[in-house]
C-alpha positions as CSV (number, residue, x, y, z in Angstrom):
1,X,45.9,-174.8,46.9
2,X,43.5,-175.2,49.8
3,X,42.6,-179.0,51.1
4,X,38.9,-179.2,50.5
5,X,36.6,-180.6,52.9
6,X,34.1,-183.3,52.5
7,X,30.6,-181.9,51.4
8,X,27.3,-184.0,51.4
9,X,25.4,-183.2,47.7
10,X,22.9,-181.4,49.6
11,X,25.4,-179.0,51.2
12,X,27.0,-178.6,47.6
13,X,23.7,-176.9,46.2
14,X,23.4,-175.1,49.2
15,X,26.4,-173.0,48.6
16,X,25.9,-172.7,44.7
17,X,22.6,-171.2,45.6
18,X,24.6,-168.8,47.4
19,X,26.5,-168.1,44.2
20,X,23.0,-167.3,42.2
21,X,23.1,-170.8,40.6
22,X,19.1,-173.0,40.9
23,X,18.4,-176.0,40.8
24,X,16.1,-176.5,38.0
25,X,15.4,-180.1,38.1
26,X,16.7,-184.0,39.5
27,X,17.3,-187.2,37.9
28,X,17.8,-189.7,40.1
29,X,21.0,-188.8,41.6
30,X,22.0,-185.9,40.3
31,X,20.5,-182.5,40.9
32,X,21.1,-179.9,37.6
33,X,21.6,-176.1,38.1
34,X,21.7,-173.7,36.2
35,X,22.8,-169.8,36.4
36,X,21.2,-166.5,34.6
37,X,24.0,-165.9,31.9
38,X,26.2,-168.8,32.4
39,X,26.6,-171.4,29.8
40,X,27.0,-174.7,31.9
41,X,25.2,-176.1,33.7
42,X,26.3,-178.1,37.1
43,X,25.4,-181.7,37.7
44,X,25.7,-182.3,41.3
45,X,25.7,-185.9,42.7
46,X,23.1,-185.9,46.1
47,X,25.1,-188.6,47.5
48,X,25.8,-188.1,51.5
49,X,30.0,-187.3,50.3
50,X,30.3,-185.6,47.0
51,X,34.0,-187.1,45.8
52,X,36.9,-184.7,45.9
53,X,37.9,-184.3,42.2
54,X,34.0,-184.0,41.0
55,X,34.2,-181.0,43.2
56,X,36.8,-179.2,42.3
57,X,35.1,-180.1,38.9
58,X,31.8,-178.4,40.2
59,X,33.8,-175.7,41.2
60,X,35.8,-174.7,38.2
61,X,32.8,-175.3,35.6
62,X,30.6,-172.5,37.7
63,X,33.7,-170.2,37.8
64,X,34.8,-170.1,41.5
65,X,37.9,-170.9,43.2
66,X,38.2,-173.3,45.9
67,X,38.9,-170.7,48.6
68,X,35.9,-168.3,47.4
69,X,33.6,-172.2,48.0
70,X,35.3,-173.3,50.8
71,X,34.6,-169.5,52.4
72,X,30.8,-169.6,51.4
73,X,30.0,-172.8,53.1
């Protein structure tokens, strides 16, 4: 399993975006996206360093693997 970097929130939705997931709204904090035919829906903290294991969390809830994030950031 690859190490994975530290992302900033803001990075985070940047590559999700890439994956065809968009932000659809924010709550304090966290910033919600959604994808056309997917049933969950991510809630990414905008913090400056998103914590390791809610990553891999983001990561596996919208279907990727670590390598195909790591190699769209």
């Amino acid at each position: 399993m690859p190490s994975l970097p530290r992302f900033s929130g803001q990075k985070v939705v940047q590559v999700f975006t890439k994956f065809g997931w968009q932000v659809v709204r924010q709550r304090g904090s966290h910033i919600i996206m959604v994808k056309e035919g997917e049933y969950a829906t991510l809630s990414v903290p905008n913090h400056s360093e998103v914590a390791k294991g809610t990553l891999r969390g983001l990561i596996r809830a919208a279907g990727l693997t670590v390598s195909e994030f790591i190699a769209a950031s």
